[in-house]
Backbone as CSV, one residue per row, in Angstrom:
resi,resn,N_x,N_y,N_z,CA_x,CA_y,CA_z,C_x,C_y,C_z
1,UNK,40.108,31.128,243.272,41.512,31.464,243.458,42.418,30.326,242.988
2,UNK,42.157,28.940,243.099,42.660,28.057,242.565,43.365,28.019,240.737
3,UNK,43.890,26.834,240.844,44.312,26.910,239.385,42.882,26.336,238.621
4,UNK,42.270,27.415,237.693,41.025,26.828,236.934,41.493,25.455,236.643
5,UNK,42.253,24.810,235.749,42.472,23.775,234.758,42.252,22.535,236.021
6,UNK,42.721,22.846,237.533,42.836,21.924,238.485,41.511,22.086,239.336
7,UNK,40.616,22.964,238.566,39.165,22.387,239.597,38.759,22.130,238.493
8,UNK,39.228,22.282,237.337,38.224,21.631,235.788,38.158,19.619,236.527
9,UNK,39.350,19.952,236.471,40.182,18.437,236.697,39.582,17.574,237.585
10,UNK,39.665,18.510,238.657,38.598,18.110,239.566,37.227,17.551,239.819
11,UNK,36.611,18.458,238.930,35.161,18.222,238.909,34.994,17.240,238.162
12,UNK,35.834,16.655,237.280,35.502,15.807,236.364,36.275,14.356,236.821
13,UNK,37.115,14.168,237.068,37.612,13.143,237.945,36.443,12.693,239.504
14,UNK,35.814,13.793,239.839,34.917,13.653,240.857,33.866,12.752,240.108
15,UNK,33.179,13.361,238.955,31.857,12.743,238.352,32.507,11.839,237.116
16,UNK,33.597,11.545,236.853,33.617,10.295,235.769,33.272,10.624,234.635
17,UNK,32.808,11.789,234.331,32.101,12.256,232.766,32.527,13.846,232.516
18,UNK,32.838,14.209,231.404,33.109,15.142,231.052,32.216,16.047,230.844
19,UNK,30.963,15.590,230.554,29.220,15.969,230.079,29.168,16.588,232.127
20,UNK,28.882,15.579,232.802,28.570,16.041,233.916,29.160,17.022,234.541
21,UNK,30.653,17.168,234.441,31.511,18.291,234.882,30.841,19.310,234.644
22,UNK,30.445,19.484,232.976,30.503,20.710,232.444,29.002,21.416,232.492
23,UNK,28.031,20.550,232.933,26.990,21.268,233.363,27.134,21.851,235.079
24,UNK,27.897,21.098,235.562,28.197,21.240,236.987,28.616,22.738,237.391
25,UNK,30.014,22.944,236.412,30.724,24.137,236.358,30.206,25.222,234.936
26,UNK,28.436,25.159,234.814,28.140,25.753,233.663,29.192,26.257,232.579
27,UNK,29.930,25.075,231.998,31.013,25.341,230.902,30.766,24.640,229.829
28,UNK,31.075,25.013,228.632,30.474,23.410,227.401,31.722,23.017,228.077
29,UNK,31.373,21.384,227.058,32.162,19.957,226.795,33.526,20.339,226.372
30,UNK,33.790,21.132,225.499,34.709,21.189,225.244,36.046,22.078,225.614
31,UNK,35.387,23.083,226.612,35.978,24.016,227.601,36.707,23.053,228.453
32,UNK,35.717,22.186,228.572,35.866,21.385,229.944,37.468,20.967,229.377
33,UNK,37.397,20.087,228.551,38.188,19.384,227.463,39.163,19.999,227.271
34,UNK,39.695,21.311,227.208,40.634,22.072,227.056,41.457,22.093,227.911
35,UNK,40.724,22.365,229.063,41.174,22.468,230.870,41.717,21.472,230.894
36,UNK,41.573,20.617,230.620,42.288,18.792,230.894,43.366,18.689,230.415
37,UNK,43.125,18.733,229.280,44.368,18.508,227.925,45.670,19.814,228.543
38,UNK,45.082,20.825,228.914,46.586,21.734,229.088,46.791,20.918,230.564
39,UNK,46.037,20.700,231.786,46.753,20.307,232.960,47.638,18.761,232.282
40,UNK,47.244,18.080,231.396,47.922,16.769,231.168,49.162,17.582,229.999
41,UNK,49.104,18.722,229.585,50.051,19.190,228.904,51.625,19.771,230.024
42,UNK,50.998,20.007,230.742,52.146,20.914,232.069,52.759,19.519,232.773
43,UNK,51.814,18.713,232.951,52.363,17.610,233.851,53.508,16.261,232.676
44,UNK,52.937,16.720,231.114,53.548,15.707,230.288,52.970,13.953,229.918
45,UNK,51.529,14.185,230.773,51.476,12.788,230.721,49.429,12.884,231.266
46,UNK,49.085,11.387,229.945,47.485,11.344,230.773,47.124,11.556,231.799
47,UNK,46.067,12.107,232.419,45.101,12.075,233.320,43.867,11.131,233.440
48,UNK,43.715,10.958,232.565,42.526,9.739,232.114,42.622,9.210,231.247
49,UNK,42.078,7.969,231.248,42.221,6.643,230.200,40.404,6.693,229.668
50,UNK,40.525,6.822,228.792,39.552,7.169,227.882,39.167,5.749,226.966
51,UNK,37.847,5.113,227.223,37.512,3.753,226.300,36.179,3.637,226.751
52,UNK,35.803,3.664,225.030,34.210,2.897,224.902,33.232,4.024,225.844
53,UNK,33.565,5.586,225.371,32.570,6.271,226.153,32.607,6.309,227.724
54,UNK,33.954,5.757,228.184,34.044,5.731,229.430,35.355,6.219,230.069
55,UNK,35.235,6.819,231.003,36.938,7.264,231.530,37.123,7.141,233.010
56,UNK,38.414,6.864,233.217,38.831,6.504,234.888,40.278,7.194,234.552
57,UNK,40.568,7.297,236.273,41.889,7.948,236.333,42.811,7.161,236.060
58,UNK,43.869,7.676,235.447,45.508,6.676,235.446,45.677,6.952,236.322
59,UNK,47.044,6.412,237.049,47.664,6.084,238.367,48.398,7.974,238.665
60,UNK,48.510,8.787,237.390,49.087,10.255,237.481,47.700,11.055,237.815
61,UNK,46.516,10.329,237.397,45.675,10.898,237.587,45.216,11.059,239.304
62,UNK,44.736,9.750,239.606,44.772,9.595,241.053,46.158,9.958,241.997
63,UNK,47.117,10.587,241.943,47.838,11.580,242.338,47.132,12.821,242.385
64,UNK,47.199,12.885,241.072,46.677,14.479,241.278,45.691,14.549,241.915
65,UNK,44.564,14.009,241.361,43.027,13.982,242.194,43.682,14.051,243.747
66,UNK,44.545,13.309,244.749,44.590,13.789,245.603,45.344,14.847,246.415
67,UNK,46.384,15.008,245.455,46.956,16.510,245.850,45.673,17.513,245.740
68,UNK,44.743,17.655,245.113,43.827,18.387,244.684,42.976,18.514,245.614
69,UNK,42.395,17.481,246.230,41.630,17.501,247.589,42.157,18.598,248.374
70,UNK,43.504,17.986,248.618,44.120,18.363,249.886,44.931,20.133,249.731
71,UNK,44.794,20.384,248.191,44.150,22.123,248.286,43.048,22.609,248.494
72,UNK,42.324,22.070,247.900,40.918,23.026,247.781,40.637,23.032,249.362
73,UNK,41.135,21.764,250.282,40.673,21.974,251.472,41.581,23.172,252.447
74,UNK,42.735,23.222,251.709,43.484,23.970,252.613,42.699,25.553,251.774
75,UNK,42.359,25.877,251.039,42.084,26.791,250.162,40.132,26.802,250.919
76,UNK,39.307,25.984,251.202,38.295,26.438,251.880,38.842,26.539,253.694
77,UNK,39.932,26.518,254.245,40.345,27.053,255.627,40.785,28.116,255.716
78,UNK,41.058,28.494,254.733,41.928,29.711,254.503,40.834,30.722,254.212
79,UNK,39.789,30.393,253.502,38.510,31.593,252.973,37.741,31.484,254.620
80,UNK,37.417,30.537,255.219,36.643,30.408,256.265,37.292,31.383,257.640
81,UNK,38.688,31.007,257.448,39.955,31.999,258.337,39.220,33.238,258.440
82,UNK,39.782,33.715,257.049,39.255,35.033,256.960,38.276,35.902,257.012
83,UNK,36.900,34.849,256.249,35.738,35.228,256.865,35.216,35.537,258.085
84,UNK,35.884,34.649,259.240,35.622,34.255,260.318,35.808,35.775,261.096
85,UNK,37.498,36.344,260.571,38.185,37.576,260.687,36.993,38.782,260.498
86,UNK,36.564,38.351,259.449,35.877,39.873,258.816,34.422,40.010,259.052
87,UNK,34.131,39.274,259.395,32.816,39.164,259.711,31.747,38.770,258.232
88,UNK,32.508,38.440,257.444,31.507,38.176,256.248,31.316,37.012,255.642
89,UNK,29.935,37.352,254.949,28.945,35.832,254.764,28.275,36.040,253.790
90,UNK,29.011,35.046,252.366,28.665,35.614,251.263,28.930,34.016,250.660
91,UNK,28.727,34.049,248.828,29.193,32.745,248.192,27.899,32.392,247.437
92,UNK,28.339,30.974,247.055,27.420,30.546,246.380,27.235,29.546,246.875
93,UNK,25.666,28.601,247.282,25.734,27.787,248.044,24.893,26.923,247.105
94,UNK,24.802,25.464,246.842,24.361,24.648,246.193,23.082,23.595,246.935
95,UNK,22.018,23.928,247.344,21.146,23.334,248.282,19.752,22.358,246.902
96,UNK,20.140,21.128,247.543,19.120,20.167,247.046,17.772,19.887,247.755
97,UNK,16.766,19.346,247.302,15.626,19.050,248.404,14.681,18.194,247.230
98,UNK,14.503,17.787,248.134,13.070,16.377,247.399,11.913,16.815,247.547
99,UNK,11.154,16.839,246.164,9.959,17.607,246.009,9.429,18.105,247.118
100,UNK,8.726,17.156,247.978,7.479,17.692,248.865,8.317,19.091,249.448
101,UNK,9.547,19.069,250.096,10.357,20.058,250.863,10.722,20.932,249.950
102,UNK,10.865,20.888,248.601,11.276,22.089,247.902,10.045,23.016,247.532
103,UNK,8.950,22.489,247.421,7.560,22.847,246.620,6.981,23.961,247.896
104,UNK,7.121,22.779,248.858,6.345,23.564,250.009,6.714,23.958,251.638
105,UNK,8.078,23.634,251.590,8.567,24.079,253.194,9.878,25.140,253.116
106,UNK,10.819,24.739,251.985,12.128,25.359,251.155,11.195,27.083,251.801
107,UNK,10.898,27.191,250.638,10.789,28.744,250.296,10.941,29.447,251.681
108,UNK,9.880,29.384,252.346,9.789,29.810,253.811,11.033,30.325,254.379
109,UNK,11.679,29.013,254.682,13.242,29.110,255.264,14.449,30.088,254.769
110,UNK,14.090,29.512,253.411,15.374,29.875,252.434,15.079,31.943,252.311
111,UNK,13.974,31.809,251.899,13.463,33.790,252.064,13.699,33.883,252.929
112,UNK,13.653,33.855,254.353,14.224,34.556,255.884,15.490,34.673,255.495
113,UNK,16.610,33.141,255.000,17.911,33.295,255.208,18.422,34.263,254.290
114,UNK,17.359,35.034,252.948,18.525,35.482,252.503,18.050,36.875,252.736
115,UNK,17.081,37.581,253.635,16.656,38.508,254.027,18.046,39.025,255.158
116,UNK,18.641,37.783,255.643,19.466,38.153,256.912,20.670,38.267,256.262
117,UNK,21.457,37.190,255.014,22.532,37.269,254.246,22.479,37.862,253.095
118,UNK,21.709,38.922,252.401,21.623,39.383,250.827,22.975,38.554,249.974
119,UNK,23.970,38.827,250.147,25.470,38.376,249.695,25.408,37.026,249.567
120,UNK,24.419,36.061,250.107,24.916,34.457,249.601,23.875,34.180,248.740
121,UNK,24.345,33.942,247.489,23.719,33.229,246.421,22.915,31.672,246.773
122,UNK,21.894,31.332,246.515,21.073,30.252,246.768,20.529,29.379,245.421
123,UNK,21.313,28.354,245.083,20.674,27.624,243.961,19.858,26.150,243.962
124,UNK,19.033,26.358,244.140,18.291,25.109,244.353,18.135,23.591,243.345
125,UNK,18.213,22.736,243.439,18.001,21.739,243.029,16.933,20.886,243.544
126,UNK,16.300,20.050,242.649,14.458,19.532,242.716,14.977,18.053,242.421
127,UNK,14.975,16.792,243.186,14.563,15.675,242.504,14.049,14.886,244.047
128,UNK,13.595,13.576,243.367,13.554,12.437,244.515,14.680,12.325,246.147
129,UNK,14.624,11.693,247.005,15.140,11.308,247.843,16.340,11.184,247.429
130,UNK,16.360,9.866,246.256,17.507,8.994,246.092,18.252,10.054,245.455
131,UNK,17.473,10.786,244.419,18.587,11.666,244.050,19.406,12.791,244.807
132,UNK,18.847,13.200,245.648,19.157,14.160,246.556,20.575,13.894,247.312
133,UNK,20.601,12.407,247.515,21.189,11.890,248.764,23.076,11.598,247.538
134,UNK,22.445,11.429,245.820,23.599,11.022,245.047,23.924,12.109,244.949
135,UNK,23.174,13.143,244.790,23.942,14.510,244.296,25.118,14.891,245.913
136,UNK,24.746,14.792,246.959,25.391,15.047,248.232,26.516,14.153,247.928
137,UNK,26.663,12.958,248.226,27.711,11.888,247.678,29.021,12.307,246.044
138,UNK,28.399,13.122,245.607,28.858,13.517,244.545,29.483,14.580,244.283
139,UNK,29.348,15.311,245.695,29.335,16.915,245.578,29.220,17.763,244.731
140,UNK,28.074,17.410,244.291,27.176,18.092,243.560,26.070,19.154,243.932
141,UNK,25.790,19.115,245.295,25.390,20.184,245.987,26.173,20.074,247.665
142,UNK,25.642,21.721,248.201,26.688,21.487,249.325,25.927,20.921,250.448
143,UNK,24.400,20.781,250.332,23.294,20.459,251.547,22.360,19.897,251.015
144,UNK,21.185,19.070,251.293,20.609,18.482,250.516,19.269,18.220,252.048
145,UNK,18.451,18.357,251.864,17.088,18.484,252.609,15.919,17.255,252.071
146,UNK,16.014,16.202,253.056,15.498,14.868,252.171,14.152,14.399,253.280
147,UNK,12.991,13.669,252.651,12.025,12.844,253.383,12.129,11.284,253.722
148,UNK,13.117,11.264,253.985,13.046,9.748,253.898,14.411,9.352,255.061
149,UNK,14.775,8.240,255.403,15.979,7.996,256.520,17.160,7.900,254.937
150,UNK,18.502,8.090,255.669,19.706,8.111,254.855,20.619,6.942,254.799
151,UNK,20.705,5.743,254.405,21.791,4.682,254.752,23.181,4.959,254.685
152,UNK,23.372,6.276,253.950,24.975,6.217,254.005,25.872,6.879,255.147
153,UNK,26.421,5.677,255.567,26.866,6.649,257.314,28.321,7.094,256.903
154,UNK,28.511,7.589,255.973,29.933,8.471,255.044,28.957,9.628,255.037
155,UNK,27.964,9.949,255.107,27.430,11.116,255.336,26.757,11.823,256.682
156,UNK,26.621,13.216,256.664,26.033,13.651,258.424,24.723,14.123,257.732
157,UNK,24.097,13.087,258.469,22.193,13.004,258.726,21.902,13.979,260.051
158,UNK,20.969,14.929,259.720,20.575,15.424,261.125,19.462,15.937,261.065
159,UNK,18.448,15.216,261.453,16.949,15.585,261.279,16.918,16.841,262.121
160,UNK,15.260,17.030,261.133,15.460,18.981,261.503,13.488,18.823,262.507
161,UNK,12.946,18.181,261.666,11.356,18.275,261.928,10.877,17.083,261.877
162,UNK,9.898,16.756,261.973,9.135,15.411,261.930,7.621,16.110,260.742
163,UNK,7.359,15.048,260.083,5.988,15.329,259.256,5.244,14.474,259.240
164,UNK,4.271,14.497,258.932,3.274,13.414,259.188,2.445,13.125,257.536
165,UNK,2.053,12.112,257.535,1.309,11.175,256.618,-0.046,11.284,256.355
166,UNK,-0.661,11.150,255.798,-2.361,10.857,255.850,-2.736,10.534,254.699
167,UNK,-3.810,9.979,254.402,-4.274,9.532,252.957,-5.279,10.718,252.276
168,UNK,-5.305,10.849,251.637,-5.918,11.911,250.776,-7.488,11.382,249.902
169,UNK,-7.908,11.843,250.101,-9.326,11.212,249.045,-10.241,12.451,248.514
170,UNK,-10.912,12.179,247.757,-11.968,13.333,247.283,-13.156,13.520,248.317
171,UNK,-13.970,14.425,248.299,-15.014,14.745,249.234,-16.432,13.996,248.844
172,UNK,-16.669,13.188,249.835,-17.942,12.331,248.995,-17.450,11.331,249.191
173,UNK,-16.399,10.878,249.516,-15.410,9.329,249.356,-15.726,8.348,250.529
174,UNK,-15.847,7.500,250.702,-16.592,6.645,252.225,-15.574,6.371,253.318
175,UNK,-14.254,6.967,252.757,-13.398,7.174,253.652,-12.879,8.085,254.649
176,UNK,-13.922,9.443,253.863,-13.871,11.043,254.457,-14.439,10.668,255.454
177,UNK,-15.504,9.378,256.096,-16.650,9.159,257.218,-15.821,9.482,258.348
178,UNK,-14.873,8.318,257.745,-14.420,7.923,259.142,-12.909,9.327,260.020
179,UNK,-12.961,8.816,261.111,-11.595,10.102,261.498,-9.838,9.694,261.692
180,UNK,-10.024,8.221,261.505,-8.924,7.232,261.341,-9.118,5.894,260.862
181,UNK,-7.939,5.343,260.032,-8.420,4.273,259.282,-7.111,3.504,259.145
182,UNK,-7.368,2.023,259.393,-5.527,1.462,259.414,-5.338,1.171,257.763
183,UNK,-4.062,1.341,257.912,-3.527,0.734,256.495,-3.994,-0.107,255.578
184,UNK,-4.685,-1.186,256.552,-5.074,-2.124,255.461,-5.945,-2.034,254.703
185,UNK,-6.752,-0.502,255.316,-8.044,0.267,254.390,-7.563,0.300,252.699
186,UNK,-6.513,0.807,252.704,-5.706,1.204,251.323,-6.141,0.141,250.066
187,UNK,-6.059,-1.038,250.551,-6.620,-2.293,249.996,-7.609,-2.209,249.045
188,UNK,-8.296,-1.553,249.525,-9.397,-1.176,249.203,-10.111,-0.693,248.203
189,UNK,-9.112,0.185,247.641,-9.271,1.246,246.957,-8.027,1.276,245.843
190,UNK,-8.930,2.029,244.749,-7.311,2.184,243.795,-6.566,3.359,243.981
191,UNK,-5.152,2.405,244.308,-4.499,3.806,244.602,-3.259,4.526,244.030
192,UNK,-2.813,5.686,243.802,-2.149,6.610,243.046,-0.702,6.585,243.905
193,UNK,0.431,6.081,243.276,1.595,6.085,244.484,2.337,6.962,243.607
194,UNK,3.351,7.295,244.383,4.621,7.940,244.197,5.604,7.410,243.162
195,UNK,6.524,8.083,242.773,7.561,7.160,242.300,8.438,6.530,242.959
196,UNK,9.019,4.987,241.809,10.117,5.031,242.822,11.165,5.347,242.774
197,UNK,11.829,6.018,244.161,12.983,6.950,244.625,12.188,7.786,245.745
198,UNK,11.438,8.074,245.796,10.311,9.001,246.711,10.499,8.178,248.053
199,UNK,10.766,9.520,248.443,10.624,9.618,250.086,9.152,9.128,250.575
200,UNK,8.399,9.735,250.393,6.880,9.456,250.973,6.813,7.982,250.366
201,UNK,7.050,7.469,249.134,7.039,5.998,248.765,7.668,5.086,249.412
202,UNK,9.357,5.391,249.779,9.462,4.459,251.068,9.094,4.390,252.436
203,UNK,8.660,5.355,253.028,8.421,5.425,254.174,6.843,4.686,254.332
204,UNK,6.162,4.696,252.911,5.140,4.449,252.963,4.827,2.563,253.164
205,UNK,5.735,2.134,252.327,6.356,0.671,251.744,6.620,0.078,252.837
206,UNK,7.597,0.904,253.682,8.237,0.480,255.318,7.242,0.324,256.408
207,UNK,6.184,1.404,256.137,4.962,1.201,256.806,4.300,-0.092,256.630
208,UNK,3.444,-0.518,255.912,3.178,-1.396,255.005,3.960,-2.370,255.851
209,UNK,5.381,-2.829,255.157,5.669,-4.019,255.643,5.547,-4.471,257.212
210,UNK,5.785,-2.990,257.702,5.768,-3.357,259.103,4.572,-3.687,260.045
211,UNK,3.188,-3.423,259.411,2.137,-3.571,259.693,1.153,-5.221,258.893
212,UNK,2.237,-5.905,258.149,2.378,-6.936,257.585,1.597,-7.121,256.303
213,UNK,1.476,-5.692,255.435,0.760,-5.918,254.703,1.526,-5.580,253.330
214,UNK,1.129,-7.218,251.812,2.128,-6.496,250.801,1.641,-6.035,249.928
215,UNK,2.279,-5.048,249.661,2.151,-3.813,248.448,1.019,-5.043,247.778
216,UNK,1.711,-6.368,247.210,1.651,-6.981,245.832,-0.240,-7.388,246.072
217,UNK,-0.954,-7.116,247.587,-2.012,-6.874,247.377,-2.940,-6.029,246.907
218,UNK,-2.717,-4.774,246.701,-2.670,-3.347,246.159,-3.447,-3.214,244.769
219,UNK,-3.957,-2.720,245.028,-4.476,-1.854,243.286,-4.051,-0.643,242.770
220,UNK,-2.862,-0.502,242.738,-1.781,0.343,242.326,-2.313,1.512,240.656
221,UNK,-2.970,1.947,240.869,-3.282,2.176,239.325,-2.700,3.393,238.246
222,UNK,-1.505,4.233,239.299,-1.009,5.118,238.751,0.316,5.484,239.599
223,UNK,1.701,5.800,239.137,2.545,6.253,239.632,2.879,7.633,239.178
224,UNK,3.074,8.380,239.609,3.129,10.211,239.435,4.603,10.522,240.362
225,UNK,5.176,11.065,239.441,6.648,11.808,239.777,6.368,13.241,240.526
226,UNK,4.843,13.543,240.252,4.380,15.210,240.325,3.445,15.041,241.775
227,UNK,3.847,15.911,243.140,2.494,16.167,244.055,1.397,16.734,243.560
228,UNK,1.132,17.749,242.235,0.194,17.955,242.015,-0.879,16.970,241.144
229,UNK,-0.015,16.752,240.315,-0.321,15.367,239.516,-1.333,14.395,240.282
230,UNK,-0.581,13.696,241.655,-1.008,12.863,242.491,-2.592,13.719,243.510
231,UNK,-2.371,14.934,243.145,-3.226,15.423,244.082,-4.880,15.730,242.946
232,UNK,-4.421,16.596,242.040,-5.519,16.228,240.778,-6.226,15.643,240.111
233,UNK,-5.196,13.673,240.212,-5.695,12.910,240.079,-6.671,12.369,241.309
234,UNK,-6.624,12.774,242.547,-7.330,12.153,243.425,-8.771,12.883,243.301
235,UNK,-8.451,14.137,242.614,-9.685,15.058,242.768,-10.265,14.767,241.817
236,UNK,-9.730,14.321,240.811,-10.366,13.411,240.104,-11.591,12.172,240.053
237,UNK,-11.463,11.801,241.334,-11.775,10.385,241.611,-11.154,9.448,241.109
238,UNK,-9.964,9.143,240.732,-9.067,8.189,240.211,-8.504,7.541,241.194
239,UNK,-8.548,7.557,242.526,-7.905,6.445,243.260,-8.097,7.370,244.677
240,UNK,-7.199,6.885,245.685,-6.722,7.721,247.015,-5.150,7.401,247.167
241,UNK,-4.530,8.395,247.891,-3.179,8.244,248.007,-2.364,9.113,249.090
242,UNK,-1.460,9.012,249.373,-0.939,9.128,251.034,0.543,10.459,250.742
243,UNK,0.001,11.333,251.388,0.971,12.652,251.052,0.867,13.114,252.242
244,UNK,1.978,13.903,252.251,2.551,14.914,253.382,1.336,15.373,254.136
245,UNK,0.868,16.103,254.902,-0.388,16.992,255.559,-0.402,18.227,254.904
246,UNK,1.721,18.238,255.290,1.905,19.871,254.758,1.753,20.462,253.236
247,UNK,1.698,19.339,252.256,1.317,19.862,251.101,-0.157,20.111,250.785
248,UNK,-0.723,19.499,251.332,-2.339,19.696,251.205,-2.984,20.669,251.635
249,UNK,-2.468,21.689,252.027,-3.286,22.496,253.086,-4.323,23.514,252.500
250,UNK,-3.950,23.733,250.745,-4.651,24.486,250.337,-5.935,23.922,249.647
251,UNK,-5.768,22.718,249.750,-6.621,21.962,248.858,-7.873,21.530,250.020
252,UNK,-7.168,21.593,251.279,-7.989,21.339,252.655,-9.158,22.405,252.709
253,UNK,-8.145,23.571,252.582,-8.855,25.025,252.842,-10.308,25.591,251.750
254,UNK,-9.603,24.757,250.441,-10.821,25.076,249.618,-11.723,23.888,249.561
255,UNK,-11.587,22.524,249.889,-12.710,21.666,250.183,-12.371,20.643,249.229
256,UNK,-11.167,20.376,248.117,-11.211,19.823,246.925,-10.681,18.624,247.502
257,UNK,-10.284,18.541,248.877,-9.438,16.976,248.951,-9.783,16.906,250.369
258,UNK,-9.796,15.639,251.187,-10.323,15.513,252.412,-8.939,14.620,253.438
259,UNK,-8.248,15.138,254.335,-7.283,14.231,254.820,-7.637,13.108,255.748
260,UNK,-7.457,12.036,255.833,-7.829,11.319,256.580,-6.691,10.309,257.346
261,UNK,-6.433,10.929,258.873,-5.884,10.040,259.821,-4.995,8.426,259.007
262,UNK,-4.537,8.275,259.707,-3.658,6.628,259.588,-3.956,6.455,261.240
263,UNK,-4.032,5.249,261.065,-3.921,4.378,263.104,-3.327,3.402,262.559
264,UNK,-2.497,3.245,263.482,-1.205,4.379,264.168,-0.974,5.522,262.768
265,UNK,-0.454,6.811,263.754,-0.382,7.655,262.369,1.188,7.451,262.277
266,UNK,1.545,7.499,261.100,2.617,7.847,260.084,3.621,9.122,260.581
267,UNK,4.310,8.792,261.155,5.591,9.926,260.594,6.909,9.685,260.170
268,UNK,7.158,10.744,259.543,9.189,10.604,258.763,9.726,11.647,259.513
269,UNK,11.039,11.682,259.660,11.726,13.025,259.347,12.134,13.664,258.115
270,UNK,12.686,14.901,258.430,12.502,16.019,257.331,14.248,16.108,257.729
271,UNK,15.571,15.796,256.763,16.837,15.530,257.556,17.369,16.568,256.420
272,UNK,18.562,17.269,257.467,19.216,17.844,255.924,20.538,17.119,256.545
273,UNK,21.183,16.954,255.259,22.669,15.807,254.350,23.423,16.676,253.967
274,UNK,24.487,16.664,254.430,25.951,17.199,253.683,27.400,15.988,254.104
275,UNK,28.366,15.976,253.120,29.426,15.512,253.410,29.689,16.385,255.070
276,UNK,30.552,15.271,254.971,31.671,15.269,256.547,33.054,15.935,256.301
277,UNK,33.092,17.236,255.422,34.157,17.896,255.313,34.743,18.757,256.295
278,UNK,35.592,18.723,256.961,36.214,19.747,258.083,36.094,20.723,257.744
279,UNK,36.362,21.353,257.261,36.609,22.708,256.117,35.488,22.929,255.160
280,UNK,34.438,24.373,255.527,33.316,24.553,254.737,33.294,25.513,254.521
281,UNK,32.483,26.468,253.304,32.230,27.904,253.422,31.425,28.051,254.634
282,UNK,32.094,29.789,254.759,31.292,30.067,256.249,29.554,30.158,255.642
283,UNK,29.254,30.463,254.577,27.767,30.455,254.408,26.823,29.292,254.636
284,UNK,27.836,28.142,254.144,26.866,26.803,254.716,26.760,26.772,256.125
285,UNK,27.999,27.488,256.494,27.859,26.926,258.509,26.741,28.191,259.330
286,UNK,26.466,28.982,258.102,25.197,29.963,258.522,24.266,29.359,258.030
287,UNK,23.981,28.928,257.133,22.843,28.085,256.642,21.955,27.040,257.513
288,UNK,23.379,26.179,257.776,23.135,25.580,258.670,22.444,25.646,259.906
289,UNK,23.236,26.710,260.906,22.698,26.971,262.125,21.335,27.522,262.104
290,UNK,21.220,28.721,260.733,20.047,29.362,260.594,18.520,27.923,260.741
291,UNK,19.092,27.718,259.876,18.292,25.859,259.241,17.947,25.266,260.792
292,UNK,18.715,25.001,261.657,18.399,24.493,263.010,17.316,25.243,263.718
293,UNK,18.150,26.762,263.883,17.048,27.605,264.436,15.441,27.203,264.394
294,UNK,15.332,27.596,262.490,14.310,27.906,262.128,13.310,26.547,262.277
295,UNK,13.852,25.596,262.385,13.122,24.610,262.857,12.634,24.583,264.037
296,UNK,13.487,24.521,265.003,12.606,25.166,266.349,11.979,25.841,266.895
297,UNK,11.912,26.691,265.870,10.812,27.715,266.252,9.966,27.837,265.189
298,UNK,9.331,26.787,264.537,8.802,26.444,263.364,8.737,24.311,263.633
299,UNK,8.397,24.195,264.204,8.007,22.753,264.889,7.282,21.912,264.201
300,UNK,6.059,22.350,263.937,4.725,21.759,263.182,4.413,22.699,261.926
301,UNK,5.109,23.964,261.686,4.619,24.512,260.736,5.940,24.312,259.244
302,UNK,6.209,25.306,259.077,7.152,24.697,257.655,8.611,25.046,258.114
303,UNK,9.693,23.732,257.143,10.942,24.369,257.546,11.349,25.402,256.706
């Protein structure tokens, strides 16, 4: 309902790049570019200072940028008003999640919610922790479902589940013997880590330090962006390495990978991240609650 040219404006003053806008708001570069040039045509004057591949707002710009806020917010109270009125729950909702949770707990959740809402569109986004947590910061998605703790307290953290850790090895491995094994076992062995940005990689690292042991003793022999990757390679015999419980379960069931305990065992939370906006679509604030629910009554099994 807004003025297009002033959420073009928007989106791109938000992300600093004209490239990023325009995948954001699936538009080319130069759509984007159009939108700009007429809002700096109506107003008579730049919006951005443009140098060396780089752009920031002029001082007309950062005006606008915040008159602009302070519609779209009165413009999401006004849709939420009415929704609230009519009873309806619809939109498009922008939900992020970091591998392990998108691969293997997402689906679960997300199929119930849209069994109950048909009308709200669901677009998912796949990367690391770190990315998860920039795209939220960026508003680039409207929720974001992460493995790892959140440092930015400009954002609302609210763990949903707890998951647990274990090391993974092939069957035959002298580690399958035992039924728990401390950290410093890892030593031991060559092992297959995560990348870094990965949730399971810091929590793993944090472990580690806190049990006083450093990485830089390690026989590190492969980093994998991919759970399957990391899981293939173990079946491999190429190392051992420390993943969720909940992703393994099929690999448990057919015999190809063996989990083995941590003492003390390992756990993270499973948190979903959104800005601290007063004013939301009513579908996230169903999402949301749904999202709480379904965790509680879903504890140990998937969110």
């Amino acid at each position: 309902m807004a003025d297009r040219r002033l959420q073009v404006f928007h989106t791109v003053a938000r992300q600093l790049s004209f490239t990023k806008a325009a995948d954001e708001l699936h538009m080319t570069q130069p759509a984007v570019t159009f939108q700009v040039r007429q809002l700096e045509e109506q107003f008579n004057t730049r919006l951005f200072d443009r140098t060396h591949n780089r752009i920031s707002l002029t001082d007309a710009g950062k005006r606008v940028y915040d008159f602009a806020e302070k519609i779209f917010g009165l413009y999401s109270e006004m849709d939420n008003s009415v929704r609230e009125l009519t009873g309806d729950v619809s939109g498009v909702l922008m939900v992020g999640a970091s591998t392990t949770i998108a691969e293997y707990m997402l689906p679960a959740l997300l199929g119930d919610f849209k069994s109950k809402h048909p009308d709200v569109t669901i677009r998912l986004k796949v990367a690391n922790t770190d990315g998860i947590v920039s795209m939220v910061e960026n508003n680039e998605i409207d929720l974001g479902v992460v493995e790892a703790p959140v440092n930015n307290k400009n954002l609302v953290v609210e763990k949903c589940r707890m998951d647990q850790l274990v090391i993974i090895a092939p069957p035959g491995h002298e580690l399958t013997q035992e039924k728990s094994v401390p950290l410093s076992r890892l030593l031991d062995y060559p092992f297959i880590c995560r990348e870094e940005g990965s949730g399971t990689r810091e929590v793993m690292l944090e472990s580690m330090h806190d049990s006083g042991i450093s990485t830089s003793d390690m026989t590190i022999t492969m980093e994998l962006g991919s759970l399957e990757a990391i899981k293939g390679a173990v079946e491999a015999g190429m190392g051992v390495s420390m993943l969720s419980k909940a992703t393994i379960l099929k690999e448990l069931q057919l015999g190809s990978l063996v989990a083995v305990a941590i003492a003390p065992p390992i756990y993270r939370p499973f948190s979903f991240v959104h800005q601290k906006q007063k004013f939301r679509v009513r579908a996230m604030d169903e999402l949301l609650t749904f999202a709480r629910g379904y965790c509680q009554s879903h504890p140990g099994d998937v969110i």
